[in-house]
CHARMM internal coordinates of N, CA and C (Angstrom, degrees):
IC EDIT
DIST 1 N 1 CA 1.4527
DIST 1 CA 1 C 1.5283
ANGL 1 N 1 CA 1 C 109.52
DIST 1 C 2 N 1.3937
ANGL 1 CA 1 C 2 N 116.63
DIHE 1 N 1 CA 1 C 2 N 144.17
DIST 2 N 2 CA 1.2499
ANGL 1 C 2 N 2 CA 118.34
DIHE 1 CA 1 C 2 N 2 CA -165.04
DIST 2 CA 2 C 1.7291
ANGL 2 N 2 CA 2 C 97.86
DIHE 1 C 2 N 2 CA 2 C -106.24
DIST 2 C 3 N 1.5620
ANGL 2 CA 2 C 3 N 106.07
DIHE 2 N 2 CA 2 C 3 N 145.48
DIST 3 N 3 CA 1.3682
ANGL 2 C 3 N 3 CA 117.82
DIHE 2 CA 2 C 3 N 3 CA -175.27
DIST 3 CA 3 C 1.4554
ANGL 3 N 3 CA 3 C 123.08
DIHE 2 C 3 N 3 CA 3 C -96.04
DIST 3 C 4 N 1.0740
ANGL 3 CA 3 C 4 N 112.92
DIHE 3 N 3 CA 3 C 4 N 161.79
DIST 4 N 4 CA 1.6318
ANGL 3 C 4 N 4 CA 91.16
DIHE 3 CA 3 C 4 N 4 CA -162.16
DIST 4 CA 4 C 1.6675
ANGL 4 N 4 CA 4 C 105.54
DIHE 3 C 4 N 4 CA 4 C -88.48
DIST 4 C 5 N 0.8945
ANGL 4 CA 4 C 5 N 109.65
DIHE 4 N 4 CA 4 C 5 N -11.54
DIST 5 N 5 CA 1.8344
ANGL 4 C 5 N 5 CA 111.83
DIHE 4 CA 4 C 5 N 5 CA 158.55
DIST 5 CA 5 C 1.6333
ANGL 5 N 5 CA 5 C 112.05
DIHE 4 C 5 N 5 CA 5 C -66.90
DIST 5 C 6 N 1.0353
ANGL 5 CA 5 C 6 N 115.50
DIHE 5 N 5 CA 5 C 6 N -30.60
DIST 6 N 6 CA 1.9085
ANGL 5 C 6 N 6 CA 123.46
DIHE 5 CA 5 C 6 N 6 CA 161.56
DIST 6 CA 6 C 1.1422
ANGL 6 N 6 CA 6 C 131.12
DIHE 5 C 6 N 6 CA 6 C -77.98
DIST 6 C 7 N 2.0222
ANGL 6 CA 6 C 7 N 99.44
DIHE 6 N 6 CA 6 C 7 N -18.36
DIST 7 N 7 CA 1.3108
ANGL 6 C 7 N 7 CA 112.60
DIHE 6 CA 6 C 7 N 7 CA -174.21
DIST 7 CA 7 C 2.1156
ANGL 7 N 7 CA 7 C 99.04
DIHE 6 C 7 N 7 CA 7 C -88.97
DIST 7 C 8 N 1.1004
ANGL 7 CA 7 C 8 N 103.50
DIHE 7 N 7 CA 7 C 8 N -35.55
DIST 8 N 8 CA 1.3270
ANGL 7 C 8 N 8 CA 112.57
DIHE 7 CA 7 C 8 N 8 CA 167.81
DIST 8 CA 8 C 1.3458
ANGL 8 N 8 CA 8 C 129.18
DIHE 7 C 8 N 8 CA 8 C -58.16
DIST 8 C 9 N 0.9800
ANGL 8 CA 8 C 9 N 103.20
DIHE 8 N 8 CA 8 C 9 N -46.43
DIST 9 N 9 CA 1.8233
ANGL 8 C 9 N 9 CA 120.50
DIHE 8 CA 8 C 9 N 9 CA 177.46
DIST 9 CA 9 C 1.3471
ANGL 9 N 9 CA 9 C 104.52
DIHE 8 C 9 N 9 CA 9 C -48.82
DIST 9 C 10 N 1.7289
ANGL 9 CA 9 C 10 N 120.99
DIHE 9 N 9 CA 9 C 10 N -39.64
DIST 10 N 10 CA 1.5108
ANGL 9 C 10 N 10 CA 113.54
DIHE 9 CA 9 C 10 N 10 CA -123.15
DIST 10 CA 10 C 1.9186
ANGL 10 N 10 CA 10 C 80.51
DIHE 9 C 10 N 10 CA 10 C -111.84
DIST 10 C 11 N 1.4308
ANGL 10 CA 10 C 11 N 96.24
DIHE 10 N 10 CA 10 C 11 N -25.07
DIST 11 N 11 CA 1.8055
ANGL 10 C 11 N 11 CA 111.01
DIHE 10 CA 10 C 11 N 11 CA -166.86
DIST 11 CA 11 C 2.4972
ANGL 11 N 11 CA 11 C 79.04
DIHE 10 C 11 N 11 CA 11 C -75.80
DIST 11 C 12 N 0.6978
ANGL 11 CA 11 C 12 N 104.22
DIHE 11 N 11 CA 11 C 12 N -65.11
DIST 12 N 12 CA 1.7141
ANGL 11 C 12 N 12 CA 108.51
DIHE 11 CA 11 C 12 N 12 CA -173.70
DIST 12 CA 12 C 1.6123
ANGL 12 N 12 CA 12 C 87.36
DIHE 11 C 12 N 12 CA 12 C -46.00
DIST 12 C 13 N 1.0151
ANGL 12 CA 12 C 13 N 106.56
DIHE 12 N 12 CA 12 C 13 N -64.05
DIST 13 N 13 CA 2.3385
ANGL 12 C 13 N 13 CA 103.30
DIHE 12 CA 12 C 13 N 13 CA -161.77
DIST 13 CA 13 C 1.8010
ANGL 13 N 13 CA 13 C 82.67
DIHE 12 C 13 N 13 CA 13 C -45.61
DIST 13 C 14 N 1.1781
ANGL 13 CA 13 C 14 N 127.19
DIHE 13 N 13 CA 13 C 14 N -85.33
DIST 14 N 14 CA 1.4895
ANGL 13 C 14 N 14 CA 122.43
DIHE 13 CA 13 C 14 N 14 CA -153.12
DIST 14 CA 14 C 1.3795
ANGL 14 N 14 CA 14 C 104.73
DIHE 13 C 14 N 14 CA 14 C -57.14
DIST 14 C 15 N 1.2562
ANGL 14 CA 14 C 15 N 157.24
DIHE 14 N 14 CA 14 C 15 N -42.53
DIST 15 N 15 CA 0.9651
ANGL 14 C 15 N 15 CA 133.13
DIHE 14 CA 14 C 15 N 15 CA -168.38
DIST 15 CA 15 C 1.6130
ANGL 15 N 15 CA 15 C 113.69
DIHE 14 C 15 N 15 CA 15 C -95.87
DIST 15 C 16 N 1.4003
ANGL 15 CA 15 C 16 N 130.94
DIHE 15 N 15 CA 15 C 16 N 27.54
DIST 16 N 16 CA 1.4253
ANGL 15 C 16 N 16 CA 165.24
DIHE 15 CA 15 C 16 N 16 CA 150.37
DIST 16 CA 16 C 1.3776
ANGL 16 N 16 CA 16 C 87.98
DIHE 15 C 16 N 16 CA 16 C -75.50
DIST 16 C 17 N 1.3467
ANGL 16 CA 16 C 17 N 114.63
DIHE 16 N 16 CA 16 C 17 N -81.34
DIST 17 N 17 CA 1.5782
ANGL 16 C 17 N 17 CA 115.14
DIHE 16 CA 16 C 17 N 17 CA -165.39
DIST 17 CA 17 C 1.5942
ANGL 17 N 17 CA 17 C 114.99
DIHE 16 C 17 N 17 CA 17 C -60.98
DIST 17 C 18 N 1.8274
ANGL 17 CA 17 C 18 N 127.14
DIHE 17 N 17 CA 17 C 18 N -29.86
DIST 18 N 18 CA 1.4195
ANGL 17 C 18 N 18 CA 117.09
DIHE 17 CA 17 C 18 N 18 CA 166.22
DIST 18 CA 18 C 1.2336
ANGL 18 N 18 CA 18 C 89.34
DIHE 17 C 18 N 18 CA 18 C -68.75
DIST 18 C 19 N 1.2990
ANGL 18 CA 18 C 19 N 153.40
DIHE 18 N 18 CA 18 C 19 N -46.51
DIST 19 N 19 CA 1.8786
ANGL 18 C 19 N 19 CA 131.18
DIHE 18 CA 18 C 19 N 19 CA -139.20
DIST 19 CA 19 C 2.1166
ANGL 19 N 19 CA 19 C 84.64
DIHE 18 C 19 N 19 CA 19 C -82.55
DIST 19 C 20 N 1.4503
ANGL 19 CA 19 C 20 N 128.47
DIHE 19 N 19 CA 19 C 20 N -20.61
DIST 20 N 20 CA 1.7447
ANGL 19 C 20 N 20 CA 111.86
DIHE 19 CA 19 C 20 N 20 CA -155.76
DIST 20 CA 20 C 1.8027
ANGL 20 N 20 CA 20 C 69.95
DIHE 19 C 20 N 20 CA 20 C -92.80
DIST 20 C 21 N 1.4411
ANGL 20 CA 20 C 21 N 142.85
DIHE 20 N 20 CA 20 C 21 N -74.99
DIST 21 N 21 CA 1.3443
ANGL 20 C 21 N 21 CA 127.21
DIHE 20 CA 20 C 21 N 21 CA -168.84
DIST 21 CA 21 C 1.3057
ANGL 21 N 21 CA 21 C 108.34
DIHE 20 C 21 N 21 CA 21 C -35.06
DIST 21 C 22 N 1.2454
ANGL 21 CA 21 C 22 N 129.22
DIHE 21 N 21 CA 21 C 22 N -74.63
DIST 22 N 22 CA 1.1926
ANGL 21 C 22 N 22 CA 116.35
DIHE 21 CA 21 C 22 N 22 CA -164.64
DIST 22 CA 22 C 1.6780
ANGL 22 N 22 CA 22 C 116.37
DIHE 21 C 22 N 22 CA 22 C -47.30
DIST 22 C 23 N 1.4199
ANGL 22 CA 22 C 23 N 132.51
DIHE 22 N 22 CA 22 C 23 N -48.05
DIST 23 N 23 CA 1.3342
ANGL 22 C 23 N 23 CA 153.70
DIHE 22 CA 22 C 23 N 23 CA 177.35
DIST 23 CA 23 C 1.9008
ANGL 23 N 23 CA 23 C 87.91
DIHE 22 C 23 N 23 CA 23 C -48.65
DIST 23 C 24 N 0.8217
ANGL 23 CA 23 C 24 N 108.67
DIHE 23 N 23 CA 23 C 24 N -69.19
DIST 24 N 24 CA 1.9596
ANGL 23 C 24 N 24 CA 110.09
DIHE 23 CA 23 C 24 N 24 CA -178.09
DIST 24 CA 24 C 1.4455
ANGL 24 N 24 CA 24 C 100.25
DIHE 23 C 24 N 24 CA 24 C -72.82
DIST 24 C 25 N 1.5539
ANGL 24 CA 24 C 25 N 153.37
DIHE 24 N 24 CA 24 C 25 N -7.68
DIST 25 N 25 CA 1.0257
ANGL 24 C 25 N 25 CA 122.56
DIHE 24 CA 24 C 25 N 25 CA 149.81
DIST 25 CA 25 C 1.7857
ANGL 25 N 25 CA 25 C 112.37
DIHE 24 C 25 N 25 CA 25 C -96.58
DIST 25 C 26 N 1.2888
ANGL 25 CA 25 C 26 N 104.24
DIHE 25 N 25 CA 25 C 26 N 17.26
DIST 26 N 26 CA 1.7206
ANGL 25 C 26 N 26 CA 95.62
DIHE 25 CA 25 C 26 N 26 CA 156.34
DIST 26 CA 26 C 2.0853
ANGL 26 N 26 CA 26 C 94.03
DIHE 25 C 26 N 26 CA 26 C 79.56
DIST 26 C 27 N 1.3841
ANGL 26 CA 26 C 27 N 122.23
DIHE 26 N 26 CA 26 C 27 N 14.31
DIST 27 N 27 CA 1.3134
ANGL 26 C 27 N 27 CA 106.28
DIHE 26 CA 26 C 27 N 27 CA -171.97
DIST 27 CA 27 C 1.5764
ANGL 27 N 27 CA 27 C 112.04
DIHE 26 C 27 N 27 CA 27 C -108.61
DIST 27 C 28 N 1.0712
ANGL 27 CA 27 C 28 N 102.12
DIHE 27 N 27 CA 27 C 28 N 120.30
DIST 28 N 28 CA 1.7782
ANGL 27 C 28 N 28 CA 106.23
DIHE 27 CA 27 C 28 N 28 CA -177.79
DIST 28 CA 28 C 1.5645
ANGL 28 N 28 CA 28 C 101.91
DIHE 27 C 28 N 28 CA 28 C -67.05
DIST 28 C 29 N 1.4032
ANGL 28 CA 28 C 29 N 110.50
DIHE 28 N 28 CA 28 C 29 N 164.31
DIST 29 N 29 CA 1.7267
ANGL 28 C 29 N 29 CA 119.70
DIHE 28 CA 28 C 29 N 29 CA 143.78
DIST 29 CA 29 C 1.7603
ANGL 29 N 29 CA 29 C 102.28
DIHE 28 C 29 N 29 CA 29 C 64.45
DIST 29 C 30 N 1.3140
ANGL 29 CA 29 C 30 N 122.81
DIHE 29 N 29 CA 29 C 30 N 20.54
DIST 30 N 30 CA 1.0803
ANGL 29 C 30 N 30 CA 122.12
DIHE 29 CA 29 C 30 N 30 CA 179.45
DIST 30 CA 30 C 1.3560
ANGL 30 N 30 CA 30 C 124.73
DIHE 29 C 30 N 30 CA 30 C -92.97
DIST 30 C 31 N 1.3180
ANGL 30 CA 30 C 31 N 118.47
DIHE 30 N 30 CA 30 C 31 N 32.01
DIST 31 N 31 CA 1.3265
ANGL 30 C 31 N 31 CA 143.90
DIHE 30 CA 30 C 31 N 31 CA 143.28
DIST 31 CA 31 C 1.3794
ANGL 31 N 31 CA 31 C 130.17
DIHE 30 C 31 N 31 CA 31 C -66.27
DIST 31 C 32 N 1.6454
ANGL 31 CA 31 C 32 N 90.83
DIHE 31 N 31 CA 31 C 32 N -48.50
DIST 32 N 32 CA 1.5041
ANGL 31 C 32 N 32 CA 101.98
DIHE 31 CA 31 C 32 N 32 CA -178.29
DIST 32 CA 32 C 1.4186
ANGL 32 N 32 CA 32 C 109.43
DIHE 31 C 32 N 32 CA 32 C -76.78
DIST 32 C 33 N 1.2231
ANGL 32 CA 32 C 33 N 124.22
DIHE 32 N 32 CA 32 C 33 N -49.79
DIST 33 N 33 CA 1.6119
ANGL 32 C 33 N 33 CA 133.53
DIHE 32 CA 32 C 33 N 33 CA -166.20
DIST 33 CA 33 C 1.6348
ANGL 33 N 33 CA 33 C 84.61
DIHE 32 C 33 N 33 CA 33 C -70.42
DIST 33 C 34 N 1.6129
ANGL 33 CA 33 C 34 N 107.31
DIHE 33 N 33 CA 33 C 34 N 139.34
DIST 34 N 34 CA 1.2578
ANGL 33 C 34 N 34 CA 141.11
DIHE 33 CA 33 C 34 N 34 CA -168.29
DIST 34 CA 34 C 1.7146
ANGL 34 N 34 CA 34 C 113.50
DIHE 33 C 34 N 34 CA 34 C -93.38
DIST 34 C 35 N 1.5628
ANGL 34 CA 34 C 35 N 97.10
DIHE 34 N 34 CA 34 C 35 N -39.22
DIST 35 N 35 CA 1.6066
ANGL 34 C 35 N 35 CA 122.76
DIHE 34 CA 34 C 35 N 35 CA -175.62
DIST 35 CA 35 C 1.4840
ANGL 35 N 35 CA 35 C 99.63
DIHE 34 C 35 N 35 CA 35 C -75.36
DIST 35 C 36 N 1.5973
ANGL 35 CA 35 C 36 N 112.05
DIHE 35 N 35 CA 35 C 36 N -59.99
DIST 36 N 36 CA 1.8128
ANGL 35 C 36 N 36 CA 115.20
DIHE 35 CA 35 C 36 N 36 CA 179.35
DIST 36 CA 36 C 1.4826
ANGL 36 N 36 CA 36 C 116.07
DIHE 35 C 36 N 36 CA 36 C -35.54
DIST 36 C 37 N 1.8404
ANGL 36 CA 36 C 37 N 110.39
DIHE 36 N 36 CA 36 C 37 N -44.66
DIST 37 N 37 CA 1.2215
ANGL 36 C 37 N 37 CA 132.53
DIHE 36 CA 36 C 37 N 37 CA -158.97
DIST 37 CA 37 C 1.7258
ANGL 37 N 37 CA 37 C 106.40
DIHE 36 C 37 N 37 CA 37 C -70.44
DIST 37 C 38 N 1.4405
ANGL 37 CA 37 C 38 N 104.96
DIHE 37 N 37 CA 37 C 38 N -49.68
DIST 38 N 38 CA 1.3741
ANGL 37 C 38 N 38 CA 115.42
DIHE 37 CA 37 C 38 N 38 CA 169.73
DIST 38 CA 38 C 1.5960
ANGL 38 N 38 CA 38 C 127.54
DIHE 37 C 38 N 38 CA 38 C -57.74
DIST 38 C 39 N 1.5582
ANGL 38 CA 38 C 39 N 100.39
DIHE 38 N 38 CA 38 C 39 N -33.77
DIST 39 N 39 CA 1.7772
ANGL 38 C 39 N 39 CA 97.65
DIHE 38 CA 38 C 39 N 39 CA -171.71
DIST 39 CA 39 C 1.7788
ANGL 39 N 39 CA 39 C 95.01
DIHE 38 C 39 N 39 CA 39 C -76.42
DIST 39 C 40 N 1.4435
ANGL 39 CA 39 C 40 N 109.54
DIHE 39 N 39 CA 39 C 40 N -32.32
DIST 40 N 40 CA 1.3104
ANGL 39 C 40 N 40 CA 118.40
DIHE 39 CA 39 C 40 N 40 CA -137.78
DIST 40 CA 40 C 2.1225
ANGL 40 N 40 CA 40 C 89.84
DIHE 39 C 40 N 40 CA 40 C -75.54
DIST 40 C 41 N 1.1351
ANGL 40 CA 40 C 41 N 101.85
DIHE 40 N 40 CA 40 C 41 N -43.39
DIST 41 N 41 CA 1.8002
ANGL 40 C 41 N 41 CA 142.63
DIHE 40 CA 40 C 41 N 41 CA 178.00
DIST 41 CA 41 C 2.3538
ANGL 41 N 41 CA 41 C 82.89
DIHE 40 C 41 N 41 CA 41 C -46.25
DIST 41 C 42 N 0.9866
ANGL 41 CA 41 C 42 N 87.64
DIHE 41 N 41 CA 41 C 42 N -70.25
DIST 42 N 42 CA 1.8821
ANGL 41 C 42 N 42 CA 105.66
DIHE 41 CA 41 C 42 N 42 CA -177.83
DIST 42 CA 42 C 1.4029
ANGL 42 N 42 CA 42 C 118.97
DIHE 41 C 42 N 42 CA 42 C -32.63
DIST 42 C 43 N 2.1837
ANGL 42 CA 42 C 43 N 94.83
DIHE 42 N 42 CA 42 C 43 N -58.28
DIST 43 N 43 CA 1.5286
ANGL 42 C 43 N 43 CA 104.34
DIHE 42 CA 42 C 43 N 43 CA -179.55
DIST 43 CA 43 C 1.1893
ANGL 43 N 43 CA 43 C 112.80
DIHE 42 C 43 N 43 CA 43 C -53.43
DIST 43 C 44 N 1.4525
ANGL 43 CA 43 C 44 N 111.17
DIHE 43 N 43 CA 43 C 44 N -59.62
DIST 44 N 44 CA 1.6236
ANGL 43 C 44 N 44 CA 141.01
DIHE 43 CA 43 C 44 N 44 CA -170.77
DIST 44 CA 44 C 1.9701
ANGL 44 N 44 CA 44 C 95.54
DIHE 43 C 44 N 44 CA 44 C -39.42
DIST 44 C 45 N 1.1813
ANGL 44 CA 44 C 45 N 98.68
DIHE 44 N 44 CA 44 C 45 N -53.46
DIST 45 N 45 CA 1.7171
ANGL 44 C 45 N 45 CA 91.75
DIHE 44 CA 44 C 45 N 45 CA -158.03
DIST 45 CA 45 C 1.1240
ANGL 45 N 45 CA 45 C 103.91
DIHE 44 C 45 N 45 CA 45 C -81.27
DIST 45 C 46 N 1.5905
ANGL 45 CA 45 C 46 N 148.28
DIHE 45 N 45 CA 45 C 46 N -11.95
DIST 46 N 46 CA 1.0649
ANGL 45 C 46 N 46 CA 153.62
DIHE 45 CA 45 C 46 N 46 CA -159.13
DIST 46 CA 46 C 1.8190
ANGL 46 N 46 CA 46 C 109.73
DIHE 45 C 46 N 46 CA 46 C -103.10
DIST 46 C 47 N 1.7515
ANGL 46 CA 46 C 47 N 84.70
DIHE 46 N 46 CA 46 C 47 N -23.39
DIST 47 N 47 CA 1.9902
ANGL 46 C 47 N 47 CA 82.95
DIHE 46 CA 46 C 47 N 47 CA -177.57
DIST 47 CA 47 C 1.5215
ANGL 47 N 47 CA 47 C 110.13
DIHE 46 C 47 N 47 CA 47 C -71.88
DIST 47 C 48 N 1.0741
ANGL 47 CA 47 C 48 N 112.78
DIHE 47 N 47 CA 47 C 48 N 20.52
DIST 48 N 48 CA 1.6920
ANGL 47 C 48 N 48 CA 118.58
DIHE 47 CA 47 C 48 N 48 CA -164.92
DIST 48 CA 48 C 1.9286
ANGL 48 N 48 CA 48 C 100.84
DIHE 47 C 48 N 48 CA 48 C -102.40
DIST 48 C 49 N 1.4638
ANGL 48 CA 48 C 49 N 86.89
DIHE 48 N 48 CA 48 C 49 N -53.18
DIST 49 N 49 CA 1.8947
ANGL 48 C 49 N 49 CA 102.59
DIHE 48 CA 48 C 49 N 49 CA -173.07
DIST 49 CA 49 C 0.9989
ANGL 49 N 49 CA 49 C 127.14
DIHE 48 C 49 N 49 CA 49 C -74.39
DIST 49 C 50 N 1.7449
ANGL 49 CA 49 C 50 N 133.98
DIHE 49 N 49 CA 49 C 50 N -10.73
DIST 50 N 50 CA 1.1766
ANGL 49 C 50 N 50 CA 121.03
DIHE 49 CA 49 C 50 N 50 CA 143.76
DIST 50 CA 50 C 1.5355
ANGL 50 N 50 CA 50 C 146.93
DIHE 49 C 50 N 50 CA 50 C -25.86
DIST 50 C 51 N 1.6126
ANGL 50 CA 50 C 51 N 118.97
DIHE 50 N 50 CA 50 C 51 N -17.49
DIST 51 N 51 CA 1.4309
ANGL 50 C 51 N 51 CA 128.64
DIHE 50 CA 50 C 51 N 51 CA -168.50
DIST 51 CA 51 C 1.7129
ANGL 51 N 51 CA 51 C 86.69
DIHE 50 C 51 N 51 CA 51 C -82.57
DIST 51 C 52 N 1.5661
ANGL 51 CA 51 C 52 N 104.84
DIHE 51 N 51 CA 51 C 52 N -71.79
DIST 52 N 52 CA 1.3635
ANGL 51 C 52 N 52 CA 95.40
DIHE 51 CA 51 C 52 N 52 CA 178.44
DIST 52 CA 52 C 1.8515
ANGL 52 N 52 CA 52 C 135.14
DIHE 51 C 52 N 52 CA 52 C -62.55
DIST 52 C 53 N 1.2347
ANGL 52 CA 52 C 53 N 92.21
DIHE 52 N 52 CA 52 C 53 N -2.04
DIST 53 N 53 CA 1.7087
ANGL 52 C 53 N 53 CA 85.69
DIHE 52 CA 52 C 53 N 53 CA 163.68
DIST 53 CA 53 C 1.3804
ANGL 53 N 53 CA 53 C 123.36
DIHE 52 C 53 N 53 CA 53 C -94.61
DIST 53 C 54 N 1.7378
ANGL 53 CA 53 C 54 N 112.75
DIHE 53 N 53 CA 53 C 54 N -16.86
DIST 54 N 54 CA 1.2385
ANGL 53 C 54 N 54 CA 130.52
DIHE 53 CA 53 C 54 N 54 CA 155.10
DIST 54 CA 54 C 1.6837
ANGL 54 N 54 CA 54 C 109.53
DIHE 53 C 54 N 54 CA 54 C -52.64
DIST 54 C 55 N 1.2689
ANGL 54 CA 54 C 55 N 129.24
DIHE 54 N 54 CA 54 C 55 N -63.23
DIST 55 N 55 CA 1.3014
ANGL 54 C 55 N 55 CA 94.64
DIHE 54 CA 54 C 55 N 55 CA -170.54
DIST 55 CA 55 C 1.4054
ANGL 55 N 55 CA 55 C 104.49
DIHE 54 C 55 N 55 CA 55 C -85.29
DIST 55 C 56 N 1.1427
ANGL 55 CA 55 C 56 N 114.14
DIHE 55 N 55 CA 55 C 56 N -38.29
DIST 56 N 56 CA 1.7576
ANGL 55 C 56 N 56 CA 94.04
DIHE 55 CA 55 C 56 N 56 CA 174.11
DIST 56 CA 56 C 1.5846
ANGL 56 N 56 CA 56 C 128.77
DIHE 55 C 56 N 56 CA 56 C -23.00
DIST 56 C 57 N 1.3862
ANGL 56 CA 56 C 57 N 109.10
DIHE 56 N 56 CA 56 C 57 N -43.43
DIST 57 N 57 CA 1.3613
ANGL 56 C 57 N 57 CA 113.40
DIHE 56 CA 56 C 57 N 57 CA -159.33
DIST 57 CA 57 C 2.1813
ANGL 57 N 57 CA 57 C 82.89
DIHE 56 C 57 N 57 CA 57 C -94.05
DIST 57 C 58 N 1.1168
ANGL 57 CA 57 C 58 N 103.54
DIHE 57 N 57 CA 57 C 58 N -34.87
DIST 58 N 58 CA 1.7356
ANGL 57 C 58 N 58 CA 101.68
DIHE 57 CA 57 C 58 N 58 CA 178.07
DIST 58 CA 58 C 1.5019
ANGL 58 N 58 CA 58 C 106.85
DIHE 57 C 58 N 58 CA 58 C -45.24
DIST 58 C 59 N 1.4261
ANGL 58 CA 58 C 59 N 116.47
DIHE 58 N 58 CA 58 C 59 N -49.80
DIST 59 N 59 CA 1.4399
ANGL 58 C 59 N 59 CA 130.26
DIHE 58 CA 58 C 59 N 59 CA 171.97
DIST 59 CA 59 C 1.3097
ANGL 59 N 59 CA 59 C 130.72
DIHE 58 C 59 N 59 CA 59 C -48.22
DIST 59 C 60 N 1.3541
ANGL 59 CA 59 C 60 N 101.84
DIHE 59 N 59 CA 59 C 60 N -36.70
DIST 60 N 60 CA 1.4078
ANGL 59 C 60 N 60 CA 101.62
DIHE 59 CA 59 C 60 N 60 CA 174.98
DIST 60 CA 60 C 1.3544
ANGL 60 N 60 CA 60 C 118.54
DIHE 59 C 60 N 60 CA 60 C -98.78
DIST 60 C 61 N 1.2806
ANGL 60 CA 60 C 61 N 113.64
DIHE 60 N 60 CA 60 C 61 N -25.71
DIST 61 N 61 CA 1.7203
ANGL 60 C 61 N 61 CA 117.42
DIHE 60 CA 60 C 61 N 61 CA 158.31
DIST 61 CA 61 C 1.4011
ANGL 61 N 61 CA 61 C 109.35
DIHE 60 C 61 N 61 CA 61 C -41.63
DIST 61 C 62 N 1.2730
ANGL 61 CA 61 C 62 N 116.46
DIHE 61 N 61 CA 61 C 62 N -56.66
DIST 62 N 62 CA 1.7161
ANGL 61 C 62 N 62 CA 119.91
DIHE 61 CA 61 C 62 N 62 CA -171.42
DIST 62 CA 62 C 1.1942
ANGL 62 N 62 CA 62 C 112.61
DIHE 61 C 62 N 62 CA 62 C -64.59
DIST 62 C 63 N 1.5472
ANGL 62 CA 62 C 63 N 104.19
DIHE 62 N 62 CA 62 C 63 N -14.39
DIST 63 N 63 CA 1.8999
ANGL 62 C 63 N 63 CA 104.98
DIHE 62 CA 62 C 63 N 63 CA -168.27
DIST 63 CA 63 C 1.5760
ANGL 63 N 63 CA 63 C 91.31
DIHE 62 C 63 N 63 CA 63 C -97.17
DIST 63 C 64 N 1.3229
ANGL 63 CA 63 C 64 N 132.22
DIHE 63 N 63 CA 63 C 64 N 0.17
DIST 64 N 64 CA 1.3220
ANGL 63 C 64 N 64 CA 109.78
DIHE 63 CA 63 C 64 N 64 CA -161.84
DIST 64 CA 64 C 1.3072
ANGL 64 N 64 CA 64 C 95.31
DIHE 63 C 64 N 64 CA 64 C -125.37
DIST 64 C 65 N 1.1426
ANGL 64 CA 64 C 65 N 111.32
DIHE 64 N 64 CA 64 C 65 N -14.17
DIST 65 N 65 CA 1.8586
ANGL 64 C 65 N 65 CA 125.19
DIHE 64 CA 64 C 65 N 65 CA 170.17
DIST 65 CA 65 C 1.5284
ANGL 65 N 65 CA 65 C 108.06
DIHE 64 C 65 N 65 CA 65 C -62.74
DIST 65 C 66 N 1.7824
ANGL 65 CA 65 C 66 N 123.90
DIHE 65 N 65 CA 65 C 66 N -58.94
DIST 66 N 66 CA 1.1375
ANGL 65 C 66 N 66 CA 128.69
DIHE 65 CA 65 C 66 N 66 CA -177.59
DIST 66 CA 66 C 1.9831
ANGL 66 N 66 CA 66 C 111.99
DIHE 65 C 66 N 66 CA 66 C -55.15
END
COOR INIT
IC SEED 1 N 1 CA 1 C
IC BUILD
């Protein structure tokens, strides 16, 4: 179970990481816009799941090779 001193940390780490994307995609005021917040929310959570789509897709290469 996560603590709310972990729960804090983790809410500050990600929105550190939307304010450095947004700052490297050059976008002002992306607090306010709701839509920015969502794609930006999308990238962020998705840079994680690549390992497992790597072997997934590794898996099925090998299955389609044999």
């Amino acid at each position: 179970m996560e603590t709310e001193v972990e729960k804090k940390k983790r809410f500050k780490r990600k929105k550190e990481e939307m304010k450095r994307l947004c700052q490297m995609l050059d976008i002002d005021n992306w607090e306010s816009n709701e839509h920015i917040v969502q794609e930006i929310r999308a990238i962020i959570h998705t840079e994680r799941q690549p390992k497992d789509k790597k072997v997934e897709g590794a898996k099925k290469i090998k299955k389609a090779m044999s």
